[in-house]
N, C-alpha and C positions, 0 to 999 in steps of 0.2 A: 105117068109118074111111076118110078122105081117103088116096090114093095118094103121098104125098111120097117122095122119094128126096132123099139128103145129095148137094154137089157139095164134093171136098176139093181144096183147094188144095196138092200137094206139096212140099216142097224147102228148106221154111223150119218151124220148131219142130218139126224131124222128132218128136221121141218123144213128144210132145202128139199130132199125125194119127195116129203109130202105133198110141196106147193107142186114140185115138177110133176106130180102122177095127176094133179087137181089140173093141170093147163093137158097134159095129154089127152082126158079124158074131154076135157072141152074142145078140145083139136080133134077129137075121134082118131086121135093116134097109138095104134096096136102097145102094146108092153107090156114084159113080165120082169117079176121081182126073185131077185133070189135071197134072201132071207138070213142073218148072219146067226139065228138061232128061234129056240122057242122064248127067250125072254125078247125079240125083237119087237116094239112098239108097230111096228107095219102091223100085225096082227090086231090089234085093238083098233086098228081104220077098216072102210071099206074096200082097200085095195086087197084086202087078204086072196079077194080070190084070182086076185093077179098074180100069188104069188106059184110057181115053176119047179122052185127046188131049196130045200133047209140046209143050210152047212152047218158041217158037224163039229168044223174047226175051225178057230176063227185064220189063220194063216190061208192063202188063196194062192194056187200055182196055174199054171198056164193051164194045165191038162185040165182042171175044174171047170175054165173058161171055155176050152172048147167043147168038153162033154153041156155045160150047161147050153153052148150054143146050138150044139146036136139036137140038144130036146125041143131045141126051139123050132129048128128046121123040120121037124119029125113031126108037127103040127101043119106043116104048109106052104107052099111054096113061096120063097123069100128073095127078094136079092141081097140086102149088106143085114148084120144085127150093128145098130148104134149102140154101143156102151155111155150112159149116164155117165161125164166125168164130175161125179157127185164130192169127192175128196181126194186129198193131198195124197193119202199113202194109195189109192186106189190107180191116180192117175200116172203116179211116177213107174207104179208095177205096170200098165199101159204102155206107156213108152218106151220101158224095159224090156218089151214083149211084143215090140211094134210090127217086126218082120211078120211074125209067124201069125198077129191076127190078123196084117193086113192079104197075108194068102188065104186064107181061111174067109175073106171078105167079112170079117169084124173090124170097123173102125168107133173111133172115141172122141171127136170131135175136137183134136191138142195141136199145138204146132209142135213144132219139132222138139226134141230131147234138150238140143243146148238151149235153145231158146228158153222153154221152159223152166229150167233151173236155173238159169241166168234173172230171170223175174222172181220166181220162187225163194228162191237163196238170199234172204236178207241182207246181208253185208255185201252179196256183187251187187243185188237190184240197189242197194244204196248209191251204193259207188257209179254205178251206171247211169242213177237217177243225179248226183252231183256233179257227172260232168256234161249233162245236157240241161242243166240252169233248170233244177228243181230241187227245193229248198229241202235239208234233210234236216234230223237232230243229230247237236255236236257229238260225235265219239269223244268219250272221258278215259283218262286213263288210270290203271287201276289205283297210281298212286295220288291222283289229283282227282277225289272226287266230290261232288255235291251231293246229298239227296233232297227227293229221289230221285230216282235214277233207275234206267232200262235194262237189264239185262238180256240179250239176247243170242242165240245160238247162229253161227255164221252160215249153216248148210242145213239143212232138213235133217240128214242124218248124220251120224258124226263119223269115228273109222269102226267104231264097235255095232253100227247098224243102229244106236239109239236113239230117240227122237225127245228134243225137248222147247217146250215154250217159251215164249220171252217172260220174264215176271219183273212187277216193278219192286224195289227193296226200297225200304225207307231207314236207312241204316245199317253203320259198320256191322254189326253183329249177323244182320238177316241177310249182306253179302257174303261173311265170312260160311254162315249154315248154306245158304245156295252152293257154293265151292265144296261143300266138303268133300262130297264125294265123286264132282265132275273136275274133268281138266278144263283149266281157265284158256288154253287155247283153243280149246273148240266154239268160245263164248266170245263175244262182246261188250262192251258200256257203251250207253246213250242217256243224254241229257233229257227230263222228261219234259216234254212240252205239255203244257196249259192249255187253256181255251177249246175251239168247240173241236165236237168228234164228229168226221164227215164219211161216208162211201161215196165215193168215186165209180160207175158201174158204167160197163162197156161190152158190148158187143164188137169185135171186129175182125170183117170180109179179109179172104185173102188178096183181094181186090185192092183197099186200104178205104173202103167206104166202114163206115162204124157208126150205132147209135150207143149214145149216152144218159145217164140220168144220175140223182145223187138223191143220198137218204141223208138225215143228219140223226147223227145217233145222240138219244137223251141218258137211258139207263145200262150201263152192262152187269154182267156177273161179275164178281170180285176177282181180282187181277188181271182182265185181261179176258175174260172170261165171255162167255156168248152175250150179243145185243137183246135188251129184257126189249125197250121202248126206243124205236125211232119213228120219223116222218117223211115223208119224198120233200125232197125240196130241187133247187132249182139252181145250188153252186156249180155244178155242169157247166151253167152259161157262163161262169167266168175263163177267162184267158188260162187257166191250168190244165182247162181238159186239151186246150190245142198244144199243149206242152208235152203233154202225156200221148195224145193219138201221132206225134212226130214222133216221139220216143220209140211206139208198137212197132211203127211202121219201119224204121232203120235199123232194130233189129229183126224185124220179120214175123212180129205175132199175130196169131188170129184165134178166136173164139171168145171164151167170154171170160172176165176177169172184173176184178172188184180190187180198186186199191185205198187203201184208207190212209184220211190223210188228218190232221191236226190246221186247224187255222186260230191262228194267235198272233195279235197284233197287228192284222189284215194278211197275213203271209199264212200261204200255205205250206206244209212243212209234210213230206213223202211219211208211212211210218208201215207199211208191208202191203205186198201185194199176195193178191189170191188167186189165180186163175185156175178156180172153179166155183162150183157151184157154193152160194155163201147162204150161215144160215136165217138170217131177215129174208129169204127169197120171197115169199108172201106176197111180199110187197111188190113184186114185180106185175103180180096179177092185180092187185087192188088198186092199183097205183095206174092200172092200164099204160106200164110200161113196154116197148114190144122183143125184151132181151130174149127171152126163151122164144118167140116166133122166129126171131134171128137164127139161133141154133139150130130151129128145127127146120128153117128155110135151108138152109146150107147143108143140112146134112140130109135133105131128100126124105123128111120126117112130112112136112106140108110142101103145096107146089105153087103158094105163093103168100107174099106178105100184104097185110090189111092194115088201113092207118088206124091207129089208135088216137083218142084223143088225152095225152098225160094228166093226170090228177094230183098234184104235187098237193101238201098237209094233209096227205093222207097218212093214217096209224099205222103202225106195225107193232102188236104187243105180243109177250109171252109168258104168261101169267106162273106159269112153271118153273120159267128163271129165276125170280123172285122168290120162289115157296124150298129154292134147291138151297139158295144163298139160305134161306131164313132156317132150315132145315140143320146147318152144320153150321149156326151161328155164324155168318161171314156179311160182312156189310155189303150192298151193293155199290157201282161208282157214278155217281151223277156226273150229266156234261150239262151245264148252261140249262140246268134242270135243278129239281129239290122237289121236297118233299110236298111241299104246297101247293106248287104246281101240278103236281099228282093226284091231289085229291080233286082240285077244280077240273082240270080236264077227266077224273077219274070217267063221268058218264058217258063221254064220247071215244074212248079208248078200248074199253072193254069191248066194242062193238066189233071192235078188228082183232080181239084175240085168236092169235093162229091156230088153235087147237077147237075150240069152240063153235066148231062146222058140225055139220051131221054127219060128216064123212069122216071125224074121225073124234066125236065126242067121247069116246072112251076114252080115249088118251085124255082128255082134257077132266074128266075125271077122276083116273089113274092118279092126275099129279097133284091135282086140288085135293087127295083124300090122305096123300105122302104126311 
């Protein structure tokens, strides 16, 4: 087996790098962190002393990359460093940068550049996902509209380099403030859809072999905002995921992606994808899902895959979510959930809070004391 060690980028989707450094460590898979400051939450887990090197800025250039990978190699003889593609803005500077890691023998475990933004880019993965018969929400326009309703930006970045969220408006006034000071061409409308909130999660070979699973999500952050409460569930097995693994496959994607979708009125309705690492990942080890053994099978991290047996209603909680909303007075948004529900399941939930390990009980402190 080839020598690969992970390189994790810290500081951003913390409880995705967390889960990922908790399945390395259980894999007996080499990695070092590099750290996007001293207020980095990596510092308050046990991985601290994985970590390699502090940046001093949060902006990231190629030359950072390969000096951090120098320091790597200057530990011990290696063949490739895998780069964690942990986030959006992380992996597209990846891609951007593809020639000179891939001489350097750094790779990131992405498909290709078009491909990538082709999925990434909301309004093409819409468009892409509507002409291979999968259900989207209606685009409104801006002078016919309902609320609420979607706003969303059409490209990751716009032409000024800036990056902005989808958010949902419930009203002429709170579309007019959203507008003020962006151009409405860089944006979108979308009709909002109801009903429950799903992930969609995939694994997939360049081969065109893939494995699947689905959480269904209960509670997020306000607008849009990170999953507080989901469970594994078992919508995978409906006929959308062979809708979706035709899709991967005739454009050409491979690694691992999370699409989240809405199902309302038995229909499933596309609403963005991710292809990277998302943050309920937790759950992929709790859940003994096998996505991250997938990764690391493929990328020469392990040298072979073991069956898992899946564990669907299992918890994903983040108690922190919840105390951030409550923190800046903002409601949280239930799906096919409430309040009530929350307190009945409240004893069996907390069991699976993601911060609440020994390995990284400070953080879980940190945020219960905010």
């Amino acid at each position: 087996m080839s020598k690969n060690v992970v390189l994790i980028f810290s500081g951003y989707n913390n409880r995705a790098v967390v889960a990922f450094c908790r399945f390395a460590i259980e894999k007996k898979i080499p990695f070092y962190i590099v750290s996007k400051g001293i207020d980095d939450l990596i510092y308050k887990t046990d991985y601290i002393k994985n970590i390699l090197f502090e940046r001093k800025k949060p902006a990231l250039t190629i030359e950072d990359v390969l000096y951090y990978s120098s320091l790597i190699r200057d530990k011990g003889t290696l063949d490739k460093i895998i780069i964690l593609p942990s986030t959006e803005y992380l992996n597209r500077f990846l891609l951007d940068n593809n020639k000179v890691l891939i001489e350097n023998n750094i790779e990131f475990g992405l498909c290709k550049k078009d491909v990538y933004e082709l999925l990434s880019n909301k309004h093409s993965f819409g468009e892409l996902c509507q002409g291979n018969s999968i259900n989207i929400p209606l685009q409104i326009s801006r002078n016919c509209v309902e609320y609420p309703l979607v706003v969303k930006p059409k490209t990751y970045f716009n032409q000024q380099k800036e990056i902005f969220s989808p958010e949902v408006v419930h009203n002429e006034e709170e579309l007019n403030n959203y507008f003020k000071d962006k151009d409405e061409q860089d944006f979108y409308l979308q009709e909002y859809i109801k009903g429950k909130s799903i992930y969609l999660l995939y694994y997939i070979f360049s081969n065109g072999n893939y494995s699947a699973y689905s959480q269904e999500n209960y509670i997020q952050q306000y607008n849009g905002g990170s999953m507080i409460l989901a469970e594994s569930s078992e919508y995978h097995l409906d006929k959308i995921t062979t809708k979706f693994i035709n899709l991967f496959k005739k454009v050409g994607y491979k690694g691992l992606i999370m699409i989240e979708v809405k199902l309302y009125k038995e229909k499933f309705y596309m609403i963005e994808a991710n292809p990277r690492l998302w943050g309920p990942s937790q759950l992929i080890l709790d859940a003994q899902m096998d996505l991250f053994d997938c990764f690391a099978y493929d990328n020469n991290l392990i040298n072979e895959l073991t069956e898992k047996k899946y564990l669907p209603n299992t918890w994903y909680y983040w108690s922190g979510g919840c105390i951030e909303n409550s923190k800046e007075e903002l409601p949280v948004t239930f799906y096919n959930f409430d309040e009530n529900k929350l307190e009945i399941k409240k004893s069996e939930i907390k069991n699976n809070e993601v911060y609440k390990r020994n390995d990284t009980l400070k953080i879980y402190e940190f945020e219960n004391k905010l």
